[in-house]
N, C-alpha and C positions, 0 to 999 in steps of 0.2 A: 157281861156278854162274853167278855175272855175267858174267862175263868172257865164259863159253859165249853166253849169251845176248845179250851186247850183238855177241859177234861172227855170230853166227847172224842177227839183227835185221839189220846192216850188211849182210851178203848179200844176204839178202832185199831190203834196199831197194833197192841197187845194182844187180838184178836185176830188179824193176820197174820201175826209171829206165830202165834197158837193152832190157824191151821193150815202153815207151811212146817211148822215139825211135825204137826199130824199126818200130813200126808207123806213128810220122808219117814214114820213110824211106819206106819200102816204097809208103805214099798218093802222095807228093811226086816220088818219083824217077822211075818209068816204069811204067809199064802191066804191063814186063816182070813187076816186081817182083809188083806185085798179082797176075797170075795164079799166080804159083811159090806167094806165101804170102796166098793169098786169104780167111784169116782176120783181114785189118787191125784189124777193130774188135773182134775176141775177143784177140787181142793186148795192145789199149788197156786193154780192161778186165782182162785180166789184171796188166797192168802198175800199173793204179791199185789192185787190191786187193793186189799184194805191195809194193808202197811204203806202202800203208794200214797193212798187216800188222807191217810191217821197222819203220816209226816206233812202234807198239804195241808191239815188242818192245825197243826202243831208250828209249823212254820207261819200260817197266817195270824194266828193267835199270837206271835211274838214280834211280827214286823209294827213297826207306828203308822204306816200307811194305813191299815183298818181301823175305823173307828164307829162299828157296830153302824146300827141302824139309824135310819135319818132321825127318826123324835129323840134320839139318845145326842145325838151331835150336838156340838156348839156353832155358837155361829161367828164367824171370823171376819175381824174390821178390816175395813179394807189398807188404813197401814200396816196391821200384821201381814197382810198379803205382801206387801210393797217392799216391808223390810224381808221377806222369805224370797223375794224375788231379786232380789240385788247379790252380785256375784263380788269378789274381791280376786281380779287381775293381778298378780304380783307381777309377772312376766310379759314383756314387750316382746313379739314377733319382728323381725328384720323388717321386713315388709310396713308393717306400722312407723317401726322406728324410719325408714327411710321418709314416709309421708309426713312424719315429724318434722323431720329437718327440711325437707322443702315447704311449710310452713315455717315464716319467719317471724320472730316473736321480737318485740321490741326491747326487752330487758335480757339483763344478767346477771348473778348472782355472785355477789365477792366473794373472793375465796379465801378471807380472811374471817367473815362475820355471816358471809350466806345473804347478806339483806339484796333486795332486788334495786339493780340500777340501772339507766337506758344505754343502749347498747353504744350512743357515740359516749358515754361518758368515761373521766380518763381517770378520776378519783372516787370511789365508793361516798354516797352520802353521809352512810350511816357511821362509817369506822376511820373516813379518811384515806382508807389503803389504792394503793395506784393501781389501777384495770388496765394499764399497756404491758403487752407480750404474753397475753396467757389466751388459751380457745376455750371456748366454750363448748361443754356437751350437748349433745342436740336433743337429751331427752329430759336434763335435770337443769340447764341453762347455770349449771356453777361452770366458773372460772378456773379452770386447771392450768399447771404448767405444760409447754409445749411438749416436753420430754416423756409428759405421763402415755401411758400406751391405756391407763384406763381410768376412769373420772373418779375423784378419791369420796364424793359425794355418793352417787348410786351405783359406781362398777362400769357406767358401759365401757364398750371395749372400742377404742376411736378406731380402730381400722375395720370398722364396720361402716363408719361416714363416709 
């Protein structure tokens, strides 16, 4: 069904193109001309709505949005829908991130091994390393030194908190 259409659109264009230089012939060349086809500028306009038309249909023939006619279609499970529907957020807005941190989360994350530990705790489980004097990011819950101006795990910037 593409192939029809993109070659249908190609007609079409090449066929507008053909009587938009026809009609600036026919203005240009002689007088003769104009009286035989003394529709020049219905001509022109014919020529800019089928090259208007021919790119329409040339442009639709290339997008993946079309997929011809219903009995031609497939039919789509609805996890393929699920998985097309799911976005991937890289980027936290202020606004979120602030509603992060007034949300309080019970863990932290050492900032020697990253393992999750509860927030009174004063020595990591997993690595042993000491969790007194360092703050926690409000969006990635690792453990930085006080002096960091940004979390060495995900970046945030603390003078955003």
């Amino acid at each position: 069904m593409r192939t029809i259409i993109k070659i249908v659109g190609g007609i079409v264009y090449v066929v507008g193109i053909g009587l938009i230089i026809f009609s600036f012939a026919s203005f240009f060349l002689a007088p003769y001309l104009s009286l035989v086809f003394g529709g020049v500028i219905v001509f022109l306009v014919l020529g800019f709505i089928a090259t208007t038309l021919g790119r329409m249909l040339l442009a639709m023939a290339k997008t993946k949005s079309f997929s011809g006619p219903v009995s031609e279609q497939e039919t789509v499970s609805g996890r393929e829908l699920k998985e097309d529907m799911t976005y991937d957020y890289t980027f936290v807005s202020d606004r979120e991130a602030r509603i992060e941190k007034t949300k309080s989360k019970s863990y932290s994350r050492c900032p020697e091994c990253g393992a999750e530990n509860e927030d009174n705790a004063t020595k990591c489980s997993n690595c042993g390393a000491s969790l007194v004097g360092y703050k926690k990011c409000s969006l990635c819950y690792m453990l930085n030194k006080k002096e960091n101006r940004f979390c060495k795990n995900c970046g945030h910037d603390f003078t955003l908190d």
